[in-house]
C-alpha positions in Angstrom: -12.7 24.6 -19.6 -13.3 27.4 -21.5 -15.8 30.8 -20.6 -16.8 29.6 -17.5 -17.1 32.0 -14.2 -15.5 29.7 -11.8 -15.3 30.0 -7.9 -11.9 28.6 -6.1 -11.8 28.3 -2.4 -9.6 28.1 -0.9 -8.1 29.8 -4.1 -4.8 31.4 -2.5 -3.6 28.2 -1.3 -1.1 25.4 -2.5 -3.4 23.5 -4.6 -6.2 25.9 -5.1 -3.8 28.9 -6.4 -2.4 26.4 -9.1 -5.9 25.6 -10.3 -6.8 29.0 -10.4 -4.2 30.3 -12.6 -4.3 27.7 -14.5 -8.2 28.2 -15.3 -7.7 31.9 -15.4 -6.2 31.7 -19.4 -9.4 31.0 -20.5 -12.1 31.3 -18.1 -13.1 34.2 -15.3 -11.8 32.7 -12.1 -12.6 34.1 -8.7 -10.6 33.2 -5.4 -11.9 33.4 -1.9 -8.7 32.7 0.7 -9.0 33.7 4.5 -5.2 33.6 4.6 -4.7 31.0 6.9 -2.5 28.5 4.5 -3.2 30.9 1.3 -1.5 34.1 0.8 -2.6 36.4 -2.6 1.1 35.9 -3.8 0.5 32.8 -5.4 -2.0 34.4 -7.6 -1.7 35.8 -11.0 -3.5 39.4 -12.0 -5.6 37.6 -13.6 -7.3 36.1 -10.7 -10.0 37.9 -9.0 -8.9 37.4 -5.2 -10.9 38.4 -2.1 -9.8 37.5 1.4 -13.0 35.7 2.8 -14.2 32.7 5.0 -16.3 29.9 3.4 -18.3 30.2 6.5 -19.2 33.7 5.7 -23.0 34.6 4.1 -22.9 36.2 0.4 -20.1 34.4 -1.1 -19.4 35.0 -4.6 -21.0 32.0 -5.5 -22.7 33.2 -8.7 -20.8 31.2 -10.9 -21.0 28.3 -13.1 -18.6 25.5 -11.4 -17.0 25.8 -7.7 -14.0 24.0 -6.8 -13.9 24.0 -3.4 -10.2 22.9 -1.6 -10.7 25.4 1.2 -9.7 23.0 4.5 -7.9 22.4 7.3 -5.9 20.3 5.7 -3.7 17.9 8.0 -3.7 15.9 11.3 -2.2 18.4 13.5 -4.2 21.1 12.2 -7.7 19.5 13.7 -5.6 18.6 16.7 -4.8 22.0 18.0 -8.9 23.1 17.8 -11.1 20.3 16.7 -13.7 22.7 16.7 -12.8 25.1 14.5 -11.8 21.8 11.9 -15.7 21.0 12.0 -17.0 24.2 11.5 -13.8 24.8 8.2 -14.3 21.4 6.2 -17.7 20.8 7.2 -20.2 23.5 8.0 -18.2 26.1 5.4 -18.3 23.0 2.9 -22.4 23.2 3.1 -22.1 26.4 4.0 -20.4 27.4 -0.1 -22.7 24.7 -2.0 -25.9 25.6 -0.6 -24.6 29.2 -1.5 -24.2 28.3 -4.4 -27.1 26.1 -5.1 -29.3 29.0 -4.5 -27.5 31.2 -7.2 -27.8 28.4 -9.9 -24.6 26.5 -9.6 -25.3 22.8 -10.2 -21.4 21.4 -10.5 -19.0 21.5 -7.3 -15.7 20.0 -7.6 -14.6 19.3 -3.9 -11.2 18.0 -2.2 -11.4 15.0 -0.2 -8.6 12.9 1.3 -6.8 9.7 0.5 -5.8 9.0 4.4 -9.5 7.1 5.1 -7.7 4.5 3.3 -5.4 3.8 6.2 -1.9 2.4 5.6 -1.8 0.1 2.6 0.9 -0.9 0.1 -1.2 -2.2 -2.6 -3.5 0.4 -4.4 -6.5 1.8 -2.8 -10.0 1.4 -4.8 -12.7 4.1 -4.0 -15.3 1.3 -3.4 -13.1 0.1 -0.2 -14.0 0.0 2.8 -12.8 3.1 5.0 -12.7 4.9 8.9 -12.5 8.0 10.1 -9.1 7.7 13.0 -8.8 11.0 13.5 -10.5 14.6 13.4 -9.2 15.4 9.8 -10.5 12.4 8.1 -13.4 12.7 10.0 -14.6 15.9 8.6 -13.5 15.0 4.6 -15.9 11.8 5.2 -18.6 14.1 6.2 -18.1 16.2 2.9 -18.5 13.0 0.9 -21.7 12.5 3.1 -23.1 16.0 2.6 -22.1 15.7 -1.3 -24.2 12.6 -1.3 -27.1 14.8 0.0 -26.9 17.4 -2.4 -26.4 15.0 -5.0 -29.4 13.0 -4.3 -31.6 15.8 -3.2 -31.2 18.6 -5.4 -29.6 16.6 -8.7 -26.4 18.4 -8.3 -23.0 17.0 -9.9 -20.6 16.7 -6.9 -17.5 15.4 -7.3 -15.2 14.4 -4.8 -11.4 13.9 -5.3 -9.2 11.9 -2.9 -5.9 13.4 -2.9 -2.5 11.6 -2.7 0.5 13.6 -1.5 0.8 16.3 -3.6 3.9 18.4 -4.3 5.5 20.7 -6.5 8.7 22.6 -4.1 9.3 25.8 -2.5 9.8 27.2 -6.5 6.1 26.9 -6.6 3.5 27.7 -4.4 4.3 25.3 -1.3 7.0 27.4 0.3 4.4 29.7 3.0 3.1 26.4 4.2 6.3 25.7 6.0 5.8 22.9 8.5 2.4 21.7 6.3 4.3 21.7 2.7 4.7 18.4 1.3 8.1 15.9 2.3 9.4 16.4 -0.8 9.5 20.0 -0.8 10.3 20.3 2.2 13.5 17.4 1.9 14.7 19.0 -0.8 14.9 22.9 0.7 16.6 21.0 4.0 19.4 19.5 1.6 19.9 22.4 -0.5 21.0 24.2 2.1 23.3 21.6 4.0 20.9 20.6 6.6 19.6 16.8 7.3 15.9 16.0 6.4 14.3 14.8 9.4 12.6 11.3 9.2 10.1 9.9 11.3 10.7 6.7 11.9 13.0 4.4 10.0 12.3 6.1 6.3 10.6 2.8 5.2 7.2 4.9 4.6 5.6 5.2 1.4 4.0 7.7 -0.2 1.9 8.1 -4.1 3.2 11.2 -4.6 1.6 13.4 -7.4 3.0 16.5 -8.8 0.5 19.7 -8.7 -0.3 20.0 -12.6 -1.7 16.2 -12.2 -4.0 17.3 -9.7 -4.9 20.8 -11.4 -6.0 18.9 -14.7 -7.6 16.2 -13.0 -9.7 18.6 -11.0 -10.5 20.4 -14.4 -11.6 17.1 -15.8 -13.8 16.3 -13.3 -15.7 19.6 -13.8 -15.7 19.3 -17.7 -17.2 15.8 -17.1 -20.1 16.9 -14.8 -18.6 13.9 -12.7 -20.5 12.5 -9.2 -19.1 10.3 -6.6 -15.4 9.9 -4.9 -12.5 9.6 -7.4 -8.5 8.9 -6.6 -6.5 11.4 -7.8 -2.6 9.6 -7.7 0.1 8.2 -9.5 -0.4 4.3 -8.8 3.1 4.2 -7.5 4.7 4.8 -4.2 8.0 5.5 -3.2 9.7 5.5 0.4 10.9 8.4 2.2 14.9 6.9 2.1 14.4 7.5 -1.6 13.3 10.5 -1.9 16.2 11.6 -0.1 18.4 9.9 -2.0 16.6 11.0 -5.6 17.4 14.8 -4.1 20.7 14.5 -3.4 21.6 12.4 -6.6 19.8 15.9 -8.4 21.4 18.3 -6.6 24.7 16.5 -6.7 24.8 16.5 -3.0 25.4 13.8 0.2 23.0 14.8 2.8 22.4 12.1 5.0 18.6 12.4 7.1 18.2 12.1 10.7 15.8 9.9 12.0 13.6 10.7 15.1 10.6 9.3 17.1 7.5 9.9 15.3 5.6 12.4 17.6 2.0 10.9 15.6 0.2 8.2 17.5 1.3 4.5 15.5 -2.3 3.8 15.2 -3.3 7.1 13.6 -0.1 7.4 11.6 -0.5 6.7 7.4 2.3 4.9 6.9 2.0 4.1 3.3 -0.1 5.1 0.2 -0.9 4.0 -3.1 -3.8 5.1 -5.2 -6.2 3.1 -8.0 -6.9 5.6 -10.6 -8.9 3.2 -13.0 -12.0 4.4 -12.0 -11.3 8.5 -13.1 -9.2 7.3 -15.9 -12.1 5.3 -17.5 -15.0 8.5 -16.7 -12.3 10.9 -17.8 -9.6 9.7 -19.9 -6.7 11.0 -17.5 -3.7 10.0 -16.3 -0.9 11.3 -14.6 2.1 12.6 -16.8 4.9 13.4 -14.2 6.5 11.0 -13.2 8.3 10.9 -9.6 11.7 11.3 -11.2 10.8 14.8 -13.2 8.7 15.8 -10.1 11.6 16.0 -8.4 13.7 17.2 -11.3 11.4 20.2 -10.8 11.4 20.6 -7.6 15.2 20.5 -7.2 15.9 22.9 -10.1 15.2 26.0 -7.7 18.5 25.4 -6.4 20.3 24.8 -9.4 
C-alpha cells in the first residue's frame, strides 16, 4: 500500500502496532488504542496515535482502509466481564465500520480468530464447519456475521482474517501483554532468566504459530486486494509446546526444564491443537508465510543473546 490514509484499531497493540508502523513508510496511518492491551510505546513518530474506544462516536474514520484488530482478545479476558466482551468485539466492531461507512470507507480489514475451529491436528479450511464454546469466539463469529451484513447490504469489501498464534518475543511489541503474550514469548523470557516455563497439561499441545511480519503483510494484502469473506492467516504447520521449549533452550544454549500443572481452562473449552489451510488466501493473494518456526524463534531468542 502506498498513499493511503489508513485507520488502525486497536493500533497500540501487539499486532496492530506492527501493522501500523509498517504502513506508516508509505502511507498516513492513524491509531486509535484505549490502552487496555496497547500502550503508545510501540508506536513510531510516524504514527498518528490517539487514545480512544471504538465504542466512542466521531472516530477518525475518514480514511480510505480500516484495519480493525481492536478486541478483547482471549478466553479469560471475556470470562472476567462477558459484558464488556460484547459491547468491545461486537458493538465497537459495528460501531467503527458504520463510522466509517458514513465517511466513504468501503474496505475494512478485520481480525477474526482461528479457535472456532476447535482442536484439530490436520489443517483447518475456512469453509468448515465451526461453534462458538466460549464468550470470545462467540463475539469474533458475530463480526464475521455483521461483515456479512455490510458486505451484502452496503457492497463493502470486508475481510476477515483468522488468526493463528501469533508471536514475535518480549524484543518486540508483546512484552506489556504479560500473562496475554504469546507461549513462545513468554517461554522464552521464563528460560532466559533461569526460571521453568509452566505447561498446562502434558506439553503434547500444538500450536501454528506465525511470526508478526506474516500477519502484518497478509493483512496488507488483503487490503490491496479489496478481499471479502474469512481467510486463514498461519503457517500450515504445528509444533507442540515440549518443542518449543526445547527449540529455546537449544538457542539460548540453556537446560531449562518446564513444569507441568493442571490446566485451570475447562477440557471442553480448551484448544488443544491448531493448524491452519492457507490455500484459499494464497490463491486470492499470492502470499505465503516466510518465517519459518525455527528463525521465529531465532528472533525471538536473540534479545537475550
Amino acid at each position: 500500500m502506498h498513499g493511503k490514509r489508513v485507520l488502525v484499531t486497536g493500533g497500540a497493540g501487539f499486532i496492530g502496532s506492527n501493522l501500523a508502523n509498517h504502513l506508516a513508510e508509505a502511507n498516513d496511518v492513524i491509531a486509535i488504542d484505549d490502552g487496555y492491551l496497547g500502550t503508545e510505546e510501540n508506536l513510531d513518530e510516524a504514527v498518528e496515535f490517539h487514545e480512544r474506544s471504538v465504542l466512542e462516536d466521531d472516530l477518525p474514520t475518514d480514511v480510505d482502509v480500516v484495519f480493525h484488530l481492536a478486541a478483547l482478545s482471549s478466553y479469560a479476558m471475556h470470562e472476567e466481564n462477558p459484558t464488556k466482551g460484547v459491547r468491545v468485539n461486537v458493538e465497537g466492531f459495528v460501531n467503527t465500520v458504520e463510522q466509517a461507512r458514513k465517511d466513504g470507507c468501503d474496505t475494512v480489514v478485520y481480525a477474526t480468530t482461528s479457535s472456532i475451529y476447535g482442536s484439530r491436528t490436520e489443517p483447518s479450511p475456512e469453509e468448515m464447519d465451526v461453534e462458538a464454546r466460549t464468550g470470545y469466539e462467540a463475539s469474533k463469529l458475530a463480526r464475521e456475521r455483521y461483515a456479512e451484513y455490510f458486505a451484502h447490504h452496503y457492497d463493502m469489501n470486508m475481510a476477515g482474517m483468522r488468526f493463528f498464534s501469533v508471536y514475535q518475543g518480549y524484543g518486540g511489541a508483546e512484552e506489556h501483554k504479560g500473562e496475554f503474550a504469546n507461549i513462545i514469548a513468554q517461554f522464552a523470557d521464563d528460560i532466559a532468566n533461569g526460571d521453568s516455563p509452566e505447561i498446562y497439561g502434558d506439553g503434547g499441545q500444538t500450536r501454528d504459530f506465525t511470526y508478526v511480519s506474516d500477519i502484518v503483510s497478509g493483512l496488507e494484502l488483503a487490503a490491496e486486494n479489496e478481499l471479502t469473506g474469512v481467510y486463514n492467516l498461519g503457517t500450515g504447520e504445528s509444533y507442540d509446546f515440549d518443542t518449543v521449549v526445547e527449540y529455546i533452550n537449544e538457542e539460548l544454549g540453556t537446560d531449562v526444564e518446564p513444569v507441568y500443572v493442571e490446566n485451570p481452562i475447562p477440557e471442553d473449552v480448551y484448544v488443544h491443537d491448531t493448524m491452519a489451510d492457507v490455500s484459499k488466501f494464497t490463491e486470492a493473494t499470492g502470499w505465503e508465510p516466510e518465517i519459518t518456526f525455527e528463525e521465529g524463534v531465532r528472533r525471538v531468542c536473540s534479545q537475550y543473546q
